[in-house]
Z-matrix of the N, CA and C atoms (Angstrom, degrees):
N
C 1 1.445
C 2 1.521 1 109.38
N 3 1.621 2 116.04 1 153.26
C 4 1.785 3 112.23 2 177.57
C 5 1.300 4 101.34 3 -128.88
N 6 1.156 5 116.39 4 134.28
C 7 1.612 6 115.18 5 141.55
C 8 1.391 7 120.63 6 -64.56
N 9 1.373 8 86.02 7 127.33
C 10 1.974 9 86.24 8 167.24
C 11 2.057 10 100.82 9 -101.92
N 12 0.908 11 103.55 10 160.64
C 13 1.439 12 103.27 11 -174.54
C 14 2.081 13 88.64 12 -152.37
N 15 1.347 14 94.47 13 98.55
C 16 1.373 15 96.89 14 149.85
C 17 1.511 16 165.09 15 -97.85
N 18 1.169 17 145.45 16 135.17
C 19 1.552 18 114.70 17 -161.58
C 20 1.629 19 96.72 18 -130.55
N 21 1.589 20 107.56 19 105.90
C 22 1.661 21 107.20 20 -164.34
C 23 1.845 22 87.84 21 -114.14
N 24 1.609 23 103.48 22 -163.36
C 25 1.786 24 101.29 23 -175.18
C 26 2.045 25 82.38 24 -113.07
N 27 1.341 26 100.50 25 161.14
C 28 1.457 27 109.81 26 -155.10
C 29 1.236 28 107.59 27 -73.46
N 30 1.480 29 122.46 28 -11.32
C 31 1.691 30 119.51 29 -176.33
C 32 1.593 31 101.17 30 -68.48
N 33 1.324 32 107.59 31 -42.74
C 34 1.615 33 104.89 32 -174.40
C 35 1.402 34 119.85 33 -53.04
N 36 1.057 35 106.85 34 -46.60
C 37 1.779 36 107.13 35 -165.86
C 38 1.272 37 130.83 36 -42.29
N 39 1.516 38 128.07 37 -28.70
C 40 1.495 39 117.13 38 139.95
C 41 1.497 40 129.33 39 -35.12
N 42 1.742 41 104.24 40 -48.71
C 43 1.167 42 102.44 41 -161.49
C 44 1.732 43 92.41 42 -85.81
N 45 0.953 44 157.11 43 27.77
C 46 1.638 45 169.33 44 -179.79
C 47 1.464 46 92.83 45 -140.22
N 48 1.346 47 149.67 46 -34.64
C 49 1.928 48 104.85 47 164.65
C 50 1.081 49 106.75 48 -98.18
N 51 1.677 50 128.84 49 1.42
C 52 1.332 51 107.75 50 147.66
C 53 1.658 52 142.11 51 -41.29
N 54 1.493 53 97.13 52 -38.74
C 55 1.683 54 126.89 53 -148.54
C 56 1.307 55 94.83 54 -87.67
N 57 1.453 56 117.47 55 -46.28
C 58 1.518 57 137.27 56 174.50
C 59 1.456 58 114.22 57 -64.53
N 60 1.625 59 134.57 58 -52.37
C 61 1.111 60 134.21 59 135.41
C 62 1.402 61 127.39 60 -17.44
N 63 0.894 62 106.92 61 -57.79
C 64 1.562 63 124.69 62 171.17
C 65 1.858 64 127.06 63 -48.25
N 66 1.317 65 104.54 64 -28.26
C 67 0.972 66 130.03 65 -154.00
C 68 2.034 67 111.43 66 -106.52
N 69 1.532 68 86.69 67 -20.32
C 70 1.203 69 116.58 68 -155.69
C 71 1.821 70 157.21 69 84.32
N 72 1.870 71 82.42 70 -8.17
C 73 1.388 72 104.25 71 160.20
C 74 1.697 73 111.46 72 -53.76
N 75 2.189 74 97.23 73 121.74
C 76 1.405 75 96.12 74 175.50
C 77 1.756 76 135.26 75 -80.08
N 78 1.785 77 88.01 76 -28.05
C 79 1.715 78 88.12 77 -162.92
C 80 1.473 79 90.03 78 -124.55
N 81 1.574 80 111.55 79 178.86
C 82 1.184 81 102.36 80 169.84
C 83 1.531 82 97.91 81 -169.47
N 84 1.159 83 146.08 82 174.08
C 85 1.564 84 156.39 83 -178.30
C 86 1.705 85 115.90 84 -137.60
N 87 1.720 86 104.64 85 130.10
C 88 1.547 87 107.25 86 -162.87
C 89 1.584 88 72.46 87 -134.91
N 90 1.772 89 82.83 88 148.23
C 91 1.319 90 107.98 89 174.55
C 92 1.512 91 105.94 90 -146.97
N 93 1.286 92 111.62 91 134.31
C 94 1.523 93 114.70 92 -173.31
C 95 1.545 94 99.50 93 -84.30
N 96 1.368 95 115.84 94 141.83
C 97 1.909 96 128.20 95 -168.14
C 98 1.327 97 108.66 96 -138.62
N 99 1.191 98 123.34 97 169.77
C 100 1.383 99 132.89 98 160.26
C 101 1.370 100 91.81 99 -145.48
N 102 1.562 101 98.30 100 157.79
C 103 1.550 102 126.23 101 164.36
C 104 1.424 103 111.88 102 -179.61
N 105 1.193 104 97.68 103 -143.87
C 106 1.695 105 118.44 104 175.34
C 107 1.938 106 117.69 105 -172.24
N 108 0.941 107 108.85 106 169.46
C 109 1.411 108 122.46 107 177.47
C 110 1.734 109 107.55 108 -128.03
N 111 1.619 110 119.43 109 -137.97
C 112 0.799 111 134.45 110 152.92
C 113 1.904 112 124.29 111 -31.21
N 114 1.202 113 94.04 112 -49.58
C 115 1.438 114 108.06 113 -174.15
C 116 1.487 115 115.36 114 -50.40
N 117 1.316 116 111.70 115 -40.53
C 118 1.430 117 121.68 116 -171.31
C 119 1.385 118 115.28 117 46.01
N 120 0.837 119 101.31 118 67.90
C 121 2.033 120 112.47 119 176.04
C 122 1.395 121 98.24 120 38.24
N 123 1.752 122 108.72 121 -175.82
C 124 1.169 123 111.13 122 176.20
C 125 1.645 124 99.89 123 -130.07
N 126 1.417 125 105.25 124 -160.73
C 127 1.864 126 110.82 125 173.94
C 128 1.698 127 106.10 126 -115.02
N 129 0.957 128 106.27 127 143.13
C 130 1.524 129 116.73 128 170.88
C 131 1.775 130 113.69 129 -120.12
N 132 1.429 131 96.36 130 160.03
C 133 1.452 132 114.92 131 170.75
C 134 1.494 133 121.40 132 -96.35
N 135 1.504 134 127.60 133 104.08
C 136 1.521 135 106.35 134 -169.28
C 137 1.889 136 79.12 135 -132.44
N 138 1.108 137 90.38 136 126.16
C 139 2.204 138 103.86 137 162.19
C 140 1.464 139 91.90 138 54.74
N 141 1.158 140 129.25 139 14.94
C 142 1.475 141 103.42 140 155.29
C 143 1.695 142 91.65 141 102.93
N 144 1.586 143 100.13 142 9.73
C 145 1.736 144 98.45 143 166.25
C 146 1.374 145 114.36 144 -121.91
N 147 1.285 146 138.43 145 135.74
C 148 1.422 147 151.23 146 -165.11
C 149 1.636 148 92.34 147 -100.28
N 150 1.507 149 101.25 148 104.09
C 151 2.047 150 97.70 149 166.77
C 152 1.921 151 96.56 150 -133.05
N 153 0.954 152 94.47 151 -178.61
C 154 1.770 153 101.29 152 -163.55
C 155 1.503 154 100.04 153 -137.59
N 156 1.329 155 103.00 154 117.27
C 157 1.616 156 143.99 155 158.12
C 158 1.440 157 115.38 156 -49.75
N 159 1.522 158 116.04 157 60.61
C 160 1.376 159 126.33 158 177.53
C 161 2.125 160 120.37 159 -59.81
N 162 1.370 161 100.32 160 -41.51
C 163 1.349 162 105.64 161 136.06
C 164 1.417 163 172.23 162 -123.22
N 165 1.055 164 128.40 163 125.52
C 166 1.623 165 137.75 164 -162.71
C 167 1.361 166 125.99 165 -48.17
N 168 1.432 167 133.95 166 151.80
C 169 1.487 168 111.75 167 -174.45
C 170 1.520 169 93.70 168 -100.66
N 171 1.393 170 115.55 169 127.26
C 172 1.543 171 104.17 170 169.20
C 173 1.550 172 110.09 171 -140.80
N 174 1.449 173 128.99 172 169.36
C 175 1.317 174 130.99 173 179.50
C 176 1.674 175 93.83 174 -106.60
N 177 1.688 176 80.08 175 157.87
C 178 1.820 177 93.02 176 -179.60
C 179 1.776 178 85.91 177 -133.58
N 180 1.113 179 88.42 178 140.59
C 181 2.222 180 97.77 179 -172.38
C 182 1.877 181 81.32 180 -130.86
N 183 1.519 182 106.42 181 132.06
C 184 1.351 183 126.21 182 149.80
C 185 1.353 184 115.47 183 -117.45
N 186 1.301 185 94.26 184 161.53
C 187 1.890 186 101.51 185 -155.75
C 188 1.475 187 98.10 186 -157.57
N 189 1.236 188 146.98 187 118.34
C 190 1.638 189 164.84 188 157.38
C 191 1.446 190 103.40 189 -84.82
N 192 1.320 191 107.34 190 105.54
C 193 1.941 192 120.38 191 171.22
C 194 1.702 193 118.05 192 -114.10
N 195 1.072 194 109.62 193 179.87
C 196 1.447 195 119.81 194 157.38
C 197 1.556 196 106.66 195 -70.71
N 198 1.397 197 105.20 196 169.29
C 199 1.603 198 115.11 197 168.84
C 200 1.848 199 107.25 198 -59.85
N 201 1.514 200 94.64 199 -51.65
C 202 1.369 201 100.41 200 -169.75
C 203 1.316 202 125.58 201 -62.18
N 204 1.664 203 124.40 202 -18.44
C 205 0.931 204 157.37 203 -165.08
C 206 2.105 205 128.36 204 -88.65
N 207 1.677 206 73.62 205 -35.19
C 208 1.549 207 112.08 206 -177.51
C 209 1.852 208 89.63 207 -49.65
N 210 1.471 209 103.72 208 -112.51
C 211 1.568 210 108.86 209 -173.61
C 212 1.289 211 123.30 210 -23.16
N 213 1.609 212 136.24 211 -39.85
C 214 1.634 213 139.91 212 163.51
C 215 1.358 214 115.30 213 -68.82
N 216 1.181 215 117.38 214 8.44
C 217 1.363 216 129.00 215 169.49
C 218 1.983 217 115.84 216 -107.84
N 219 1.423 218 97.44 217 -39.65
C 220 1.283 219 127.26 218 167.67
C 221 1.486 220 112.72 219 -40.01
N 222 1.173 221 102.00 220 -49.21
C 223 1.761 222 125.58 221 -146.77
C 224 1.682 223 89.32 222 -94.69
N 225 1.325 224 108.59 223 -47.56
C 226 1.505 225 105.17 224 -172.36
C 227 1.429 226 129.21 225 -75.71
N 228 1.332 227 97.12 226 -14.68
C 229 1.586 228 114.74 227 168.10
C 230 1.789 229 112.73 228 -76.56
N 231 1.032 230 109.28 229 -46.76
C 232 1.166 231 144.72 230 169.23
C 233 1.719 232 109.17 231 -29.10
N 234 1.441 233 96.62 232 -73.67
C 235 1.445 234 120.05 233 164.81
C 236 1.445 235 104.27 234 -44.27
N 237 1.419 236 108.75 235 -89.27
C 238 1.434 237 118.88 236 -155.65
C 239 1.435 238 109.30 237 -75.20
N 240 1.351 239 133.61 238 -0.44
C 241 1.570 240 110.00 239 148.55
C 242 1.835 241 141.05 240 -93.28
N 243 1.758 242 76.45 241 -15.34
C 244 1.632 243 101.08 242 176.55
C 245 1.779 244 122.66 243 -45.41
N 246 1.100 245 117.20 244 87.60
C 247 1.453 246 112.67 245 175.91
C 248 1.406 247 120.10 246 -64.86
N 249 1.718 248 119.16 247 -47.69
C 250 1.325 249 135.80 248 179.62
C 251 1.654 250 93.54 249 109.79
N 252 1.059 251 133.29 250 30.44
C 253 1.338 252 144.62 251 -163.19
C 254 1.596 253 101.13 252 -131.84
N 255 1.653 254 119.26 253 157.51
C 256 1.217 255 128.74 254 -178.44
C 257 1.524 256 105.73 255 -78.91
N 258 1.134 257 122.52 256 154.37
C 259 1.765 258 109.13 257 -171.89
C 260 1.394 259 140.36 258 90.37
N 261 2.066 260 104.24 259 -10.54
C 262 0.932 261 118.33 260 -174.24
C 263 2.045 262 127.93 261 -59.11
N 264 1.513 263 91.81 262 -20.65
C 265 1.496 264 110.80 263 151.86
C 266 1.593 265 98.92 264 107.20
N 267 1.082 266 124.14 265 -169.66
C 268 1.950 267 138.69 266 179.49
C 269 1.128 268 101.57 267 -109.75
N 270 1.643 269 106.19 268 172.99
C 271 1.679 270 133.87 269 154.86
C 272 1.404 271 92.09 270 -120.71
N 273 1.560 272 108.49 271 154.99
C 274 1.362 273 113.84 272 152.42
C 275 1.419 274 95.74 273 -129.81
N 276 1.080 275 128.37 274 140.68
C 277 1.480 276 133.38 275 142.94
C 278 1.517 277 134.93 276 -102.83
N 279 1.456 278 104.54 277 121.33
C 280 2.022 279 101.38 278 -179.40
C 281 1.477 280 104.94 279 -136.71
N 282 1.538 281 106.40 280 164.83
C 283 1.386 282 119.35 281 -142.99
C 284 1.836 283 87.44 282 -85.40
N 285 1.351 284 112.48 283 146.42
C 286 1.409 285 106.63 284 169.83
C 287 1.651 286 112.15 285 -115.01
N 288 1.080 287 137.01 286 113.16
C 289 1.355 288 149.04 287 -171.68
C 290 1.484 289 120.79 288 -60.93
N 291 1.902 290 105.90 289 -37.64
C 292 1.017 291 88.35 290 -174.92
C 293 1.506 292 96.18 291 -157.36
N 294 1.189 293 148.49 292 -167.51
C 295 1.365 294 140.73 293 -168.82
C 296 1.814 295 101.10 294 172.74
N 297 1.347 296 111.77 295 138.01
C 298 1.507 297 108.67 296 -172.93
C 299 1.776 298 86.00 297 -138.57
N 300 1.576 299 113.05 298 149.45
C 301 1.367 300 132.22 299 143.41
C 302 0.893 301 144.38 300 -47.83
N 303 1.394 302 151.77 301 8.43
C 304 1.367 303 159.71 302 -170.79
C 305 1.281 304 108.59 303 35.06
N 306 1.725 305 104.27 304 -81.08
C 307 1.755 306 99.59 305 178.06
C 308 1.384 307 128.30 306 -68.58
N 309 1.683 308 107.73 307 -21.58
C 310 1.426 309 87.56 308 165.95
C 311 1.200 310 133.81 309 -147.80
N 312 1.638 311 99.24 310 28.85
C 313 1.692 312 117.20 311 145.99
C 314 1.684 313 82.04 312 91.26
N 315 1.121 314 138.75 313 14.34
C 316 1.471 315 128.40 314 155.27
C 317 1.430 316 125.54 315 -55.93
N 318 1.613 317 105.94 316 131.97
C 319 1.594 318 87.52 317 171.39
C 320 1.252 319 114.11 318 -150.55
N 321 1.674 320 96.40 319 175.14
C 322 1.901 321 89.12 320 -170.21
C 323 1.606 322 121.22 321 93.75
N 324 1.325 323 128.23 322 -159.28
C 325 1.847 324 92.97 323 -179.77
C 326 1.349 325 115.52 324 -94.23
N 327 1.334 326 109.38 325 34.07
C 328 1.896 327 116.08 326 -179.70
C 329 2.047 328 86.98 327 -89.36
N 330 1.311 329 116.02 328 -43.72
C 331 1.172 330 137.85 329 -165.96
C 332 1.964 331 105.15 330 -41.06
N 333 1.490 332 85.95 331 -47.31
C 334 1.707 333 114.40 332 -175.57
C 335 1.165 334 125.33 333 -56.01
């Protein structure tokens, strides 16, 4: 099994659990983030004072798949957050070992 762990900019994320939906991925976990990359924030104008936006508003989406599942999940995120713009964000993917059910103690990719 993989985690995908994504970090896209927040307009997308409809259009990324659409894609994932789509795909057949059922569940998924959003977490609202800030940071930066390359971009390094920008500067703003507020009352006539210039201060700088060191961090970004971005979403982070985790997602638990099959192996087989992993890369067509990859691709669709891929797609649907891609602006062609700086900021467009990462994937990370890591191996998940093991996964349990809460309510009913399932595990493994029945768990999923």
């Amino acid at each position: 099994m993989k985690k995908i762990e994504a970090i896209i900019k927040p307009f997308k994320l409809d259009e990324v659990k659409d894609a994932l939906h789509e795909i057949g991925l059922q569940g998924l976990t959003v977490v609202e983030a800030k940071g930066f990359g390359r971009q390094k924030g920008h500067t703003e104008l507020y009352r006539g004072a210039e201060y700088v936006v060191d961090f970004l508003p971005k979403v982070k989406i985790e997602v638990v798949c099959t192996d087989d599942l992993a890369e067509r999940a990859v691709e669709a995120i891929q797609q649907a957050a891609r602006t062609g713009r700086i900021g467009d964000g990462k994937i990370f993917i890591s191996d998940i070992q093991e996964v349990i059910r809460i309510r009913t103690g399932e595990r493994g990719e029945d768990a999923v």
